[in-house]
C-alpha positions in Angstrom: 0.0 0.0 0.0 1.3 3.6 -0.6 2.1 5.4 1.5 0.9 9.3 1.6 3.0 12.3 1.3 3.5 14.5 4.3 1.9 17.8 4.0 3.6 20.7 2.5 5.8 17.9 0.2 5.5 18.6 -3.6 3.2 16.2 -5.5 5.3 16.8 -8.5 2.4 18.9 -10.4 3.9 22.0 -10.2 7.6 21.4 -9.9 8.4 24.1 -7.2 6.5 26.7 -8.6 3.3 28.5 -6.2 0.0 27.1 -6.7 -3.1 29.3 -6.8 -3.1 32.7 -8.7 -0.2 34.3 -10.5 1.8 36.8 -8.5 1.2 40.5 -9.5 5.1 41.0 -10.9 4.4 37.9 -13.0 1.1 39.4 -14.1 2.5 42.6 -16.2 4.9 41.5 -18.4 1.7 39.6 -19.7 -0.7 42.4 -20.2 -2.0 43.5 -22.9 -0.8 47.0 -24.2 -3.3 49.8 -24.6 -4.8 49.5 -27.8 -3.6 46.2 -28.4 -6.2 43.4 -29.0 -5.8 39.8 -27.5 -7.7 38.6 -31.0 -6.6 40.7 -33.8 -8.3 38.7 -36.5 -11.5 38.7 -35.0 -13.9 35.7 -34.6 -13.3 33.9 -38.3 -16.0 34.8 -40.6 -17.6 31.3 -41.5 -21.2 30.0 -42.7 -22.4 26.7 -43.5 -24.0 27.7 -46.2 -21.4 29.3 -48.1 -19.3 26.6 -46.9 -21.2 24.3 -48.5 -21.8 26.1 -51.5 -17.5 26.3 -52.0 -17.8 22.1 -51.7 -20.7 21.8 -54.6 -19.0 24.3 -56.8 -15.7 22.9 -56.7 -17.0 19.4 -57.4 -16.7 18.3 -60.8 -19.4 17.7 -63.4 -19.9 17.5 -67.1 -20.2 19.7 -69.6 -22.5 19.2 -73.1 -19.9 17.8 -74.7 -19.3 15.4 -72.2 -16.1 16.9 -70.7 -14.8 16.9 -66.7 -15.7 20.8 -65.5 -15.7 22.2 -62.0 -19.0 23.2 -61.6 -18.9 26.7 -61.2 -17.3 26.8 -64.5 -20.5 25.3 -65.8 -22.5 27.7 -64.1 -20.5 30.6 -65.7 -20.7 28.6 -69.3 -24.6 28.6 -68.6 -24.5 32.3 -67.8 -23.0 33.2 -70.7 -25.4 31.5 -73.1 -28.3 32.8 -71.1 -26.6 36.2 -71.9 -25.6 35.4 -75.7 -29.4 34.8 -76.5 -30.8 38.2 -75.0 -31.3 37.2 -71.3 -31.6 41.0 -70.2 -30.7 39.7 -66.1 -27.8 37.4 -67.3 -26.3 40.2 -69.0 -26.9 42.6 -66.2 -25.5 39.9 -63.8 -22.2 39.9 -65.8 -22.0 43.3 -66.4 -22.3 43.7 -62.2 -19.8 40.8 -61.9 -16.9 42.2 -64.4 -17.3 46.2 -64.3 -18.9 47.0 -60.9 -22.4 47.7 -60.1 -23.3 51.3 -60.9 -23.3 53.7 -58.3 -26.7 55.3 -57.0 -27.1 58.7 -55.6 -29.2 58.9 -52.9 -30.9 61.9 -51.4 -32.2 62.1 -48.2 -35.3 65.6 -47.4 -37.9 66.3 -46.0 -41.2 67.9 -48.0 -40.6 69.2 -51.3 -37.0 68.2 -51.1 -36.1 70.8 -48.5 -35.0 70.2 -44.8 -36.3 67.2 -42.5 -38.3 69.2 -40.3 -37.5 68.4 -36.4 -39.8 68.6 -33.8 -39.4 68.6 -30.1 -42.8 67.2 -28.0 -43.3 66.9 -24.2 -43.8 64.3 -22.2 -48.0 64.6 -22.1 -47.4 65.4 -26.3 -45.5 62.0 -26.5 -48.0 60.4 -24.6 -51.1 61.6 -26.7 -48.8 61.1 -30.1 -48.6 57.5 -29.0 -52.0 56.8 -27.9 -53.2 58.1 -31.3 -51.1 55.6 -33.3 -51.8 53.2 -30.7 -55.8 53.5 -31.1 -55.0 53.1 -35.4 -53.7 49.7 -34.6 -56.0 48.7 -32.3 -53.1 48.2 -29.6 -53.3 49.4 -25.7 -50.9 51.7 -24.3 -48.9 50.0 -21.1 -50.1 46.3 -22.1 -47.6 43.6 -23.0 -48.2 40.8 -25.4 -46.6 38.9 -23.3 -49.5 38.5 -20.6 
């Protein structure tokens, strides 16, 4: 039978070093500087779907002709033919893929064009504002739909 260790012996874990938390003068030499991240890359973008989608396109398939393709090359090949007879979305699908999507402008004003008008209501104002749009959707003011 073995016998036990007498207290304060070493079990061999830890070979001489203290147990328990790190002490402080150990601590800042591990710290991470101001502005410094502990994950610079972030959490790694990944989706099943498009995961899955990589695996299907990369898998091989035939072509009319009877030749070995990777898929997405077929899907391009069907693209294009789609596009060569007139296919006004295949075309525009392409033309998005090679040269860029056009950009839009976008403008943002109130009535007429002109300014967003702002307006500042009280408390009671709020309250009657809310109660109208409230009663329009048949909804009570203060209940939960929860009850």
């Amino acid at each position: 039978m073995a016998s036990k260790k007498a207290s304060g012996q070493n079990s061999g874990r830890s070979k001489g070093k203290p147990r328990g938390r790190p002490m402080p003068q150990n601590i800042e030499a591990h710290k991470w500087q101001p502005g410094q991240s502990g994950n610079p890359g972030g959490r790694p973008r990944t989706s099943i779907f498009r995961d899955a989608l990589v695996r299907a396109i990369t898998k091989l398939a035939k072509d009319k002709s009877g030749h070995q393709v990777e898929l997405i090359d077929a899907i391009a090949q069907q693209l294009m033919a789609k596009a060569i007879k007139g296919d006004l979305a295949a075309i525009a699908m392409i033309a998005d893929r090679t040269d860029g999507k056009p950009a839009q402008s976008v403008t943002v004003g109130g009535p007429d064009g002109g300014a967003i008008p702002i307006t500042t209501l009280t408390p009671a104002e709020n309250e009657k504002r809310i109660a109208e749009i409230l009663a329009k959707t048949g909804a009570v003011h203060g209940s939960t739909t929860a009850d």
